[in-house]
FIKOLZA-1660 file (N, C-alpha, C; in steps of 0.1 Angstrom, whole numbers, plus 5000, padded with zeros to 4 digits):
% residues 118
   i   px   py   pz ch aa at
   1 5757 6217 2851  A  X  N
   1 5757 6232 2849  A  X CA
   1 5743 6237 2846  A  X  C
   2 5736 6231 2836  A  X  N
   2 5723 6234 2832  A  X CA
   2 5714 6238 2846  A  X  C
   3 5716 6225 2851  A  X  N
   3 5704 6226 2865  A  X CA
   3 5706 6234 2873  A  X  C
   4 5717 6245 2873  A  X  N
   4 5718 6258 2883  A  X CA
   4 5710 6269 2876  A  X  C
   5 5714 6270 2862  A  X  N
   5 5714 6282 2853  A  X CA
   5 5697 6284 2856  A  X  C
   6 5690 6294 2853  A  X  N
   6 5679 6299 2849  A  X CA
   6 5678 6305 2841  A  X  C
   7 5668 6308 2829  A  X  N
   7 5666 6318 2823  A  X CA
   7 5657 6333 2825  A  X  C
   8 5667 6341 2817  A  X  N
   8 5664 6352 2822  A  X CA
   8 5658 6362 2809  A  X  C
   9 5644 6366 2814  A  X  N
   9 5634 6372 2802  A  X CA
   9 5633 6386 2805  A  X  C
  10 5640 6391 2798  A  X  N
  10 5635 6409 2795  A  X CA
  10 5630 6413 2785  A  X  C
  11 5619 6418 2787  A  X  N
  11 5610 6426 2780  A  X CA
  11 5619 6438 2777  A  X  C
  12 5629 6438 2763  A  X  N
  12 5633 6449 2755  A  X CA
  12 5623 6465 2756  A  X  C
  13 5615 6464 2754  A  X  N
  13 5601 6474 2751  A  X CA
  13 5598 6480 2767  A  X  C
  14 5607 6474 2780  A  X  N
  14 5602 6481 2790  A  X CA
  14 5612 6490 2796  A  X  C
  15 5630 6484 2791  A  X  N
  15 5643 6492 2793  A  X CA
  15 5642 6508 2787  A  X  C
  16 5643 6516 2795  A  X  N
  16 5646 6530 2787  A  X CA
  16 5662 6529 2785  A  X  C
  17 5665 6530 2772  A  X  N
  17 5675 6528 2767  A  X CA
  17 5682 6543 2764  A  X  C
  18 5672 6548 2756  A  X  N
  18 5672 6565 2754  A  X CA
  18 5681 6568 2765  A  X  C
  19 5678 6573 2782  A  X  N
  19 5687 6575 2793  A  X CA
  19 5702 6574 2794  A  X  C
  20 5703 6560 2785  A  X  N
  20 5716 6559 2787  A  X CA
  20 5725 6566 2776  A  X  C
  21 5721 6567 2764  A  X  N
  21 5726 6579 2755  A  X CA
  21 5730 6590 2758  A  X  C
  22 5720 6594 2766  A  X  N
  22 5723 6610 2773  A  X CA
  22 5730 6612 2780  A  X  C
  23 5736 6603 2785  A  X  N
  23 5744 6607 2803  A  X CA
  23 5756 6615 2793  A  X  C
  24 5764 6622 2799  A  X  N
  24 5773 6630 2795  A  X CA
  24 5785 6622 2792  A  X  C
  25 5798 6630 2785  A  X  N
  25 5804 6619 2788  A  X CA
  25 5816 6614 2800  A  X  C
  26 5817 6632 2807  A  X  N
  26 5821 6632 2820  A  X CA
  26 5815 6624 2829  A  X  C
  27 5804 6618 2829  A  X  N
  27 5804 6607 2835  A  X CA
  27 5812 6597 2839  A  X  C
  28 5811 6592 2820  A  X  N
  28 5819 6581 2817  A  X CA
  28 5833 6582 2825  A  X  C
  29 5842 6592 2821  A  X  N
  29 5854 6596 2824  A  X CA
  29 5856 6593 2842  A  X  C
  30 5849 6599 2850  A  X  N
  30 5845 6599 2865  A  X CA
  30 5845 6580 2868  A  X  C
  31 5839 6578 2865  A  X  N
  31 5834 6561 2864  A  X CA
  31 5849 6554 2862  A  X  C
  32 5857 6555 2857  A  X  N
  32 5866 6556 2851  A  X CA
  32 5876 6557 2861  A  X  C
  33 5881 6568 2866  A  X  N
  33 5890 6573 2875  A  X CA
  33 5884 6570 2889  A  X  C
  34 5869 6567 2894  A  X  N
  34 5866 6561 2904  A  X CA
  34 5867 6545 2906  A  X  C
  35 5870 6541 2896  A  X  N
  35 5874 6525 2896  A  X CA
  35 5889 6523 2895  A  X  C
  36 5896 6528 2900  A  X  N
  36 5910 6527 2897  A  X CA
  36 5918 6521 2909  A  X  C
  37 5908 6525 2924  A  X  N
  37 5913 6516 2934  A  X CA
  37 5913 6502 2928  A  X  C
  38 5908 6497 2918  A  X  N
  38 5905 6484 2919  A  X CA
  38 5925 6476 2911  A  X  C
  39 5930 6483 2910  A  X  N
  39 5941 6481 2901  A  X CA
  39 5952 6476 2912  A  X  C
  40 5947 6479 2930  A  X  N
  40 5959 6475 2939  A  X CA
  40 5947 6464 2947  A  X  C
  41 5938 6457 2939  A  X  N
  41 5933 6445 2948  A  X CA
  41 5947 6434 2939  A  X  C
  42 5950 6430 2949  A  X  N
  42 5958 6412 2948  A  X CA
  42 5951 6404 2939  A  X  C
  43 5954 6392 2934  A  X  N
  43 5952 6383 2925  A  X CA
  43 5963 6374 2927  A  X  C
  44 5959 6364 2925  A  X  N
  44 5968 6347 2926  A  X CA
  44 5971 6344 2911  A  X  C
  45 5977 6345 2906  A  X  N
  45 5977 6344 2891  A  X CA
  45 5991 6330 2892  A  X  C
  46 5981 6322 2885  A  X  N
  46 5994 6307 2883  A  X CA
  46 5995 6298 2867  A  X  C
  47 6004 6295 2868  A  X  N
  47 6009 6290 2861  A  X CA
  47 6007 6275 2856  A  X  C
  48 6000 6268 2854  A  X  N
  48 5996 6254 2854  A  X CA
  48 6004 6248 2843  A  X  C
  49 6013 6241 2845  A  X  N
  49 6024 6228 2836  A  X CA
  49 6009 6218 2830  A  X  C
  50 6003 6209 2837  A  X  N
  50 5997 6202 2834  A  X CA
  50 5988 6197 2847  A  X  C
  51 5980 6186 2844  A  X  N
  51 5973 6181 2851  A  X CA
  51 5965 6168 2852  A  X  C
  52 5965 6156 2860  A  X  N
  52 5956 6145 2858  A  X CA
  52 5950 6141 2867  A  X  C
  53 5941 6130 2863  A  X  N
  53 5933 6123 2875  A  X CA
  53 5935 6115 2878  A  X  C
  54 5935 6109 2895  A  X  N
  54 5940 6096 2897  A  X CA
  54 5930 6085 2906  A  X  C
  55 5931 6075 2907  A  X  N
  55 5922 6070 2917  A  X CA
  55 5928 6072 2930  A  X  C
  56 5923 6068 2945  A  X  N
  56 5928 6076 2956  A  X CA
  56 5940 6065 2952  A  X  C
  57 5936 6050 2955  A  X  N
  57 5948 6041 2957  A  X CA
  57 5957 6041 2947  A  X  C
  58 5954 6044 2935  A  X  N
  58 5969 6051 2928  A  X CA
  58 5978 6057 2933  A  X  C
  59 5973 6070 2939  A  X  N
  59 5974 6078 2945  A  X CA
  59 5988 6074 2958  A  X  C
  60 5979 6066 2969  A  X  N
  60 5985 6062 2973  A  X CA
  60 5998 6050 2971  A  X  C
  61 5997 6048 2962  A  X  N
  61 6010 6035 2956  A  X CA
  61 6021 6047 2955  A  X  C
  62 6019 6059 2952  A  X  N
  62 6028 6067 2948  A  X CA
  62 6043 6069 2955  A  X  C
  63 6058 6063 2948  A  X  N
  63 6068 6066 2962  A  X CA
  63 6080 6073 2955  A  X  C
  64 6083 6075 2958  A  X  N
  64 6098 6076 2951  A  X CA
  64 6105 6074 2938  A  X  C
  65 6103 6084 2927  A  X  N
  65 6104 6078 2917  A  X CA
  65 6092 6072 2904  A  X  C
  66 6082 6077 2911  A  X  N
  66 6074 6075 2900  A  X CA
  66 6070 6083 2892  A  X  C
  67 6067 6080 2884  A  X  N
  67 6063 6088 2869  A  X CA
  67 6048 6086 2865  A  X  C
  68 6042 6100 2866  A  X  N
  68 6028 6103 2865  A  X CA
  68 6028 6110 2856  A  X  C
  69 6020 6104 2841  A  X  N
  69 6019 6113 2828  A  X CA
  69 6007 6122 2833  A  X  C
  70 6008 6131 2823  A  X  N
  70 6004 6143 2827  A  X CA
  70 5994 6145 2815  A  X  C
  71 5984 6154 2813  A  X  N
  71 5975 6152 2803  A  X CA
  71 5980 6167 2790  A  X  C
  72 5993 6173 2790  A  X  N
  72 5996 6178 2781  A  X CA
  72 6008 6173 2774  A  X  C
  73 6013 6178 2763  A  X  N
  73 6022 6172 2755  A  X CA
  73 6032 6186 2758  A  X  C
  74 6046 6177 2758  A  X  N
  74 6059 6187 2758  A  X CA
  74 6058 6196 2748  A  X  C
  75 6064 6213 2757  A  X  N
  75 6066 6221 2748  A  X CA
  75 6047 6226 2741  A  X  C
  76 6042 6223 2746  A  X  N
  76 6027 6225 2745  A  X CA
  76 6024 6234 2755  A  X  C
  77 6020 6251 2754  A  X  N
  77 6015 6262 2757  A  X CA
  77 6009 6253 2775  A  X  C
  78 6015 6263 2783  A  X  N
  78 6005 6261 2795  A  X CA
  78 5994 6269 2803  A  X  C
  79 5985 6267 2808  A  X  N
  79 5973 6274 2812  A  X CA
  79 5981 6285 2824  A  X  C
  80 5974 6299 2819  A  X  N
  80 5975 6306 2829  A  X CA
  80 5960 6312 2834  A  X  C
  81 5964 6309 2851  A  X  N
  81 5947 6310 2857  A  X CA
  81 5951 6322 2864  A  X  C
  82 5939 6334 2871  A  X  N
  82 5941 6345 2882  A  X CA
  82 5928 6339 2887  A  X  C
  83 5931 6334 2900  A  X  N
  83 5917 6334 2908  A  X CA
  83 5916 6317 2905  A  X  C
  84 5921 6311 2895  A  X  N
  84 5913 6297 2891  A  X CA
  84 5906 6299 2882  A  X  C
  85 5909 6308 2875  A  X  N
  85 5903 6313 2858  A  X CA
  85 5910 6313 2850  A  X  C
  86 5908 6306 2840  A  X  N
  86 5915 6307 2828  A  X CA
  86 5921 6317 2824  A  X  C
  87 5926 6328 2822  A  X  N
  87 5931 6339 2816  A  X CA
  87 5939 6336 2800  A  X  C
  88 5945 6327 2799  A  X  N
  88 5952 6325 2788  A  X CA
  88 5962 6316 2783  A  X  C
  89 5969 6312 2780  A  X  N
  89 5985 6306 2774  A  X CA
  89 5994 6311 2776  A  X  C
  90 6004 6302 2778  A  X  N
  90 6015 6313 2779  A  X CA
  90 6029 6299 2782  A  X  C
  91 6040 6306 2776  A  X  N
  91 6058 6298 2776  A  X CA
  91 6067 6302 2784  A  X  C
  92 6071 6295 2795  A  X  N
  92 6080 6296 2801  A  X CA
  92 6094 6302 2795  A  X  C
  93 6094 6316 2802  A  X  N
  93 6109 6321 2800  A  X CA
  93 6119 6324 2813  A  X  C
  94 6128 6326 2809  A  X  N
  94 6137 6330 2822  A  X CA
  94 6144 6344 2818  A  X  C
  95 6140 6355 2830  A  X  N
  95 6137 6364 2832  A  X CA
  95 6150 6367 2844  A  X  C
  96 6162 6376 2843  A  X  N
  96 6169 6379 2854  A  X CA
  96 6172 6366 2863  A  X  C
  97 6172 6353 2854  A  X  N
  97 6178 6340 2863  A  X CA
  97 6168 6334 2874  A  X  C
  98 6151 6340 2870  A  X  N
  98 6142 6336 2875  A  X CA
  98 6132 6334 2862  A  X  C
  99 6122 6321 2870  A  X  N
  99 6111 6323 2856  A  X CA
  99 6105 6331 2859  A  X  C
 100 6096 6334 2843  A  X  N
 100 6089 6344 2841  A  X CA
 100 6081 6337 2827  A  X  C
 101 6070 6344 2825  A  X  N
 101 6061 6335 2813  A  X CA
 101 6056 6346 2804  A  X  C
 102 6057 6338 2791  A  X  N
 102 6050 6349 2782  A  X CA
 102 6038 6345 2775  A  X  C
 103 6026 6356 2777  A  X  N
 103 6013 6349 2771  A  X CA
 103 6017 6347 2758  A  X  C
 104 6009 6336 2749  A  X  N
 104 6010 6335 2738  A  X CA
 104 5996 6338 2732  A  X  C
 105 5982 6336 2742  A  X  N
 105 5972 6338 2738  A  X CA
 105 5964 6340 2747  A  X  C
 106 5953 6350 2752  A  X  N
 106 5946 6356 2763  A  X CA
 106 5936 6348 2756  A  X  C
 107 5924 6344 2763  A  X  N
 107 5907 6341 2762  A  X CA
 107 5903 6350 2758  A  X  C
 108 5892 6353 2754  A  X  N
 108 5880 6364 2753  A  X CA
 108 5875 6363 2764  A  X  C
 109 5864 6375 2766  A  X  N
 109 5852 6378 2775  A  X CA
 109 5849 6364 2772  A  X  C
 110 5838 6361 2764  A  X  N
 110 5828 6350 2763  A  X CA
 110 5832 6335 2769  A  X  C
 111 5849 6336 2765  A  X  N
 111 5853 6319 2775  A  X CA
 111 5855 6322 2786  A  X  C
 112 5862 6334 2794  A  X  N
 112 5866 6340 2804  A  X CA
 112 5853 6332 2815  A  X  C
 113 5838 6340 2810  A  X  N
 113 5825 6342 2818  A  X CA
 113 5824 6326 2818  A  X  C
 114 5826 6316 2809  A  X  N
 114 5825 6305 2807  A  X CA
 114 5830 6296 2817  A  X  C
 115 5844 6300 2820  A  X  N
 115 5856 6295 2831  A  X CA
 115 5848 6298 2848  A  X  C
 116 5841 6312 2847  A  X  N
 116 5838 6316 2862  A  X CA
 116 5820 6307 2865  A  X  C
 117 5818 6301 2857  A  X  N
 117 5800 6298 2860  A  X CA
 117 5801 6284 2862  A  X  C
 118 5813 6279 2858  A  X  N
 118 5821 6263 2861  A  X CA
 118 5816 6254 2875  A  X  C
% end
């Protein structure tokens, strides 16, 4: 991961910062109500039970009946991803005789960005 990243150097003392104080706040508001198409783009949002690694020929020995541990523990919170991103935790419920999940705990911004630079 290091060997992609670059560092990135801003000279604080050259940003006019002032500008951004001023904009109105109808702006803000506008900015706001023009991003709202974004509420009907799609997303894949899934549900992950668990997950492991196998060698290929493991893999292939696989038949009928076998049992592949898994790298979480029962009753232990499972990943919810949109896109293949972590979004949070969450417990299987059943909902109108279908599942349905409930977060128990969302990520922050700072793991979120963490999850997408992977």
């Amino acid at each position: 991961m290091s060997e992609q990243t670059e560092d990135l150097n801003i000279d604080l003392d050259e940003l006019d910062l002032g500008s951004l104080s001023q904009e109105p706040q109808s702006t803000n508001a506008t900015a706001q109500q023009d991003m709202s198409f974004i509420r009907n783009i799609p997303v894949n949002l899934t549900l992950e039970v668990a997950s492991t690694e196998l060698m290929v020929g493991d893999l292939m020995n696989v038949s009928l009946g076998t049992v592949i541990e898994l790298d979480k523990l029962s009753g232990e919170a499972m990943d919810v991803k949109v896109n293949g991103t972590l979004l949070g935790h969450a417990e299987v419920v059943i909902v109108n005789n279908k599942y349905g999940l409930r977060l128990v705990n969302v990520v922050d911004d700072n793991d979120m960005l963490k999850g997408l630079t992977k």
